[in-house]
C-alpha positions, 0 to 999 in steps of 0.5 A: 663653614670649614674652609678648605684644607690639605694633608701631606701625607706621612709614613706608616705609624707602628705604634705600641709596647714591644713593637721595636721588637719588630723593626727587622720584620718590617725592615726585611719586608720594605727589601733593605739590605744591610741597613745602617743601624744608626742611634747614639753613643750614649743609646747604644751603651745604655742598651736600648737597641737590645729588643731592636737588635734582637729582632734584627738577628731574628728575621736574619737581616745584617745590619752595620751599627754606627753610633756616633750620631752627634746631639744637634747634628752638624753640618760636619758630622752629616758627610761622616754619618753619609762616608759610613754608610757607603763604606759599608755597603748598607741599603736603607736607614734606621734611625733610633733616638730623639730628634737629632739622631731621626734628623741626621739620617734624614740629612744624611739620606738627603746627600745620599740620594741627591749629593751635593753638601748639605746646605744645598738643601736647606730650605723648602723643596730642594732635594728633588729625590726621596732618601734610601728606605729609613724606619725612624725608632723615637726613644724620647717622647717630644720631636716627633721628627719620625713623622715629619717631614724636617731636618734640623742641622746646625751650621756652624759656619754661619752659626745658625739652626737650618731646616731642610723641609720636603715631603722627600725627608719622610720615613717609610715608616716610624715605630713608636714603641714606649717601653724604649722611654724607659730609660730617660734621665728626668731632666731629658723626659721633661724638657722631651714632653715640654717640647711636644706641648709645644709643637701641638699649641704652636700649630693649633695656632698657626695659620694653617691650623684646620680641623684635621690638625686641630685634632690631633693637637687637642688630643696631643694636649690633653695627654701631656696635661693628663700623664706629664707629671706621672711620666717625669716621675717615672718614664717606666711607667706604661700608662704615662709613657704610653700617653706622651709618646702618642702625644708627641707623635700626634704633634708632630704629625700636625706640625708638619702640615701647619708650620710652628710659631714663635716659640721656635723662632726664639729658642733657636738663637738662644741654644746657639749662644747660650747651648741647653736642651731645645725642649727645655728651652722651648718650655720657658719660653712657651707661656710667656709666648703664649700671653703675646698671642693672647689676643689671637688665640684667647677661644683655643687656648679656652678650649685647651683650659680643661686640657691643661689646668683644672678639668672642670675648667668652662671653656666659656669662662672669661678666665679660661684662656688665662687659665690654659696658659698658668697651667702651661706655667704650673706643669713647667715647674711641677716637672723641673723646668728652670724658670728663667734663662738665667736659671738655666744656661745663664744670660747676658744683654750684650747679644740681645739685639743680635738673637732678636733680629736671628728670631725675627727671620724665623720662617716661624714668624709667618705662621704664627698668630701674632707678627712679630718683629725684632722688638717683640722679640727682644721684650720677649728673651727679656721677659724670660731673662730672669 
C-alpha cells in the first residue's frame, strides 16, 4: 500500500534552450523594478549573462549588476551582497549561476525581508517572511538550489557549513536554459553532474523518499547514467546538456522534500578543513557510502543497476544492487573524478575525530537509510582517505 506523503510546493520551472533569453520577460511581468543582476566574477567576464542581459534591455527593464558573489557564500559576504542591493535602489533578485551564487541571493533575501544577521536564520523555519521577487538562472547542472528551498553559508566564526531551510527561501521562478552549460571548465561539469547523482540517490534513500520523489530521482538517475559521459566530454553539446540540466533539477526538486544523506554529512567537514569543489567531494565519497547503506537499500539500488551500469542489467539479479554502486564507481573515474581524498585535496589524521563527530551532527544523518555515528563516520573518511 502507498503510504501517505506531502509535496511543498516549489516555484514555476521555465525550461529549455535559449529560455535565458526571456528572463526580463518574466522579470517585467512578476512587477520587479530595477532588479539586481546578481552572478559571479568569473560569469560575468566570460559572457554568459550575454542573452540574459540582452533580454533585459529588450523588455526595458534596468537592472544593477553585482558580480561579486563569492564561491561558498560566507556570512560576511551576505550583508555586502544585501548593502549593494539597497544602495541601488533595486525590487527583486535575479540570481545566475551554480549554487553559491543561487544561495547567496536566497541568504541575502532572507536579511532583506526579515533583518537581523544571518545566523538567525540558520535552521528550519525561522525567516517568518518570503525574500523580494528572485528568478534563479542555473548555469552548472548539480545543486538544483533554483528549486529548493535551502541556503547553504559558511560561517566562519564557528567554521562550519550552515543551512538556512524554508519554504520562505523559494524563487518565484527558476529558468533552466542548457545552452548557459556551455561554458563549463570539465573539472566543474563533472564534479557538477556528480553532485546531481548525489542528491537523486541520497533522497531515493531518505526516509521521506515516496513515490512522488522516488519519480523524479529515477529519472534524474537515469539521465545522468545515459549523457554524464557525453556531457564532461562537451558541456555544448545540446542533447547532453539538455539531459543533465533536467537531471539536476529533478534532484533538486526531490531533495527538497526528502532531505539527503550521509553523503553531505561528510563532505561538508572535509571541504572546510581541506577546501575542494562540493560535487567533487560528494562523488568520492558517494559509492563508498553507498555500500554502507547496502543493506537498506539493496531493491533501490537494484533498480537503479539498469540506470547506471549495463541497461540489460535484471533489477532481480542477486548482483544488481553491487552492480548499481560499481557503475557509480565507473562514471566517477570515466569523467575524472580523483579517486581518494589524498588524491584530491590531500589528507591528514590528525583532524580525523573532530570532522567525524562535525558529520555525526549532520541533520543529514536522520534521513538517511542507515545511522550513523562518529565511528561509522571515521571508517568511512578512512575509506576514501586514500
Amino acid at each position: 500500500m502507498i503510504q501517505p506523503f506531502q509535496i511543498t510546493r516549489g516555484p514555476r520551472v521555465r525550461y529549455g534552450r535559449g529560455e535565458a533569453a526571456f528572463v526580463g520577460e518574466e522579470a517585467k511581468a512578476l512587477g520587479m523594478k530595477r532588479p539586481m543582476l546578481l552572478t559571479d566574477p568569473d560569469l560575468s567576464a566570460a559572457g554568459v549573462l550575454e542573452p540574459i542581459i540582452e533580454g533585459m534591455k529588450k523588455a526595458g527593464v534596468d537592472f544593477a549588476l553585482y558580480d561579486k558573489a563569492e564561491p561558498n557564500p560566507s556570512d560576511e559576504s551576505i550583508p555586502l551582497t544585501r548593502a549593494f542591493y539597497e544602495s541601488h535602489g533595486c525590487l527583486g533578485i535575479i540570481a545566475v549561476g551554480g549554487g553559491s551564487a543561487i544561495d547567496t541571493a536566497k541568504a541575502m533575501g532572507t536579511l532583506l525581508s526579515n533583518g537581523g544577521k544571518i545566523s538567525d536564520y540558520y535552521g528550519v523555519n525561522k525567516p517568518p517572511k518570503r525574500v523580494p521577487l528572485f528568478i534563479a538562472v542555473p548555469t552548472t547542472a548539480g545543486t538544483g538550489s533554483e528549486v529548493t528551498r535551502a541556503s547553504i553559508i559558511t560561517d566562519t566564526e564557528q567554521k562550519v557549513k550552515a543551512g538556512i531551510h524554508s519554504e520562505m527561501l523559494y524563487a518565484d521562478l527558476a529558468v533552466v536554459d542548457p545552452a548557459l552549460l556551455a561554458r563549463l571548465p570539465r573539472p566543474v561539469a563533472a564534479g557538477a553532474l556528480m553532485d546531481a547523482l548525489t542528491h537523486a540517490i541520497e533522497s531515493a534513500g531518505s526516509k521521506y523518499s515516496g513515490p512522488w520523489t522516488e519519480a523524479m530521482c529515477m529519472r534524474a538517475i537515469g539521465l545522468i547514467g545515459q549523457h554524464a559521459r557525453r556531457f564532461v566530454a562537451d558541456p555544448a553539446d545540446p542533447e547532453a546538456s539538455g539531459a543533465v540540466s533536467l537531471a539536476s533539477t529533478l534532484a533538486g526538486a526531490s531533495f527538497t522534500n526528502t532531505g539527503l544523506g550521509i553523503v553531505h554529512a561528510l563532505t561538508h567537514p572535509y571541504f572546510m578543513t581541506f577546501g575542494g569543489h562540493h560535487g567533487t567531494i560528494n562523488a568520492i565519497l558517494l559509492a563508498p557510502v553507498m555500500r554502507f547503506n547496502l543493506p537498506a537499500m539493496r531493491e533501490k539500488y537494484a533498480q537503479m543497476a539498469p540506470l547506471l551500469a549495463d541497461p540489460s542489467t535484471d533489477p532481480r539479479d542477486p548482483g544488481a544492487a553491487e552492480a548499481a554502486i560499481e557503475g557509480v564507481r565507473a562514471l566517477g573515474r570515466d569523467v575524472g573524478i580523483a579517486p581518494s581524498f589524498r588524491a584530491y585535496c590531500g589528507w591528514s589524521d590528525e583532524p580525523l575525530d573532530m570532522m567525524a563527530r562535525e558529520a555525526a551532527k549532520s541533520a543529514t544523518v536522520q534521513t538517511n537509510p542507515v545511522f550513523a555515528g562518529p565511528a561509522e563516520m571515521k571508517r568511512l573518511y578512512l575509506e576514501c582517505a586514500g
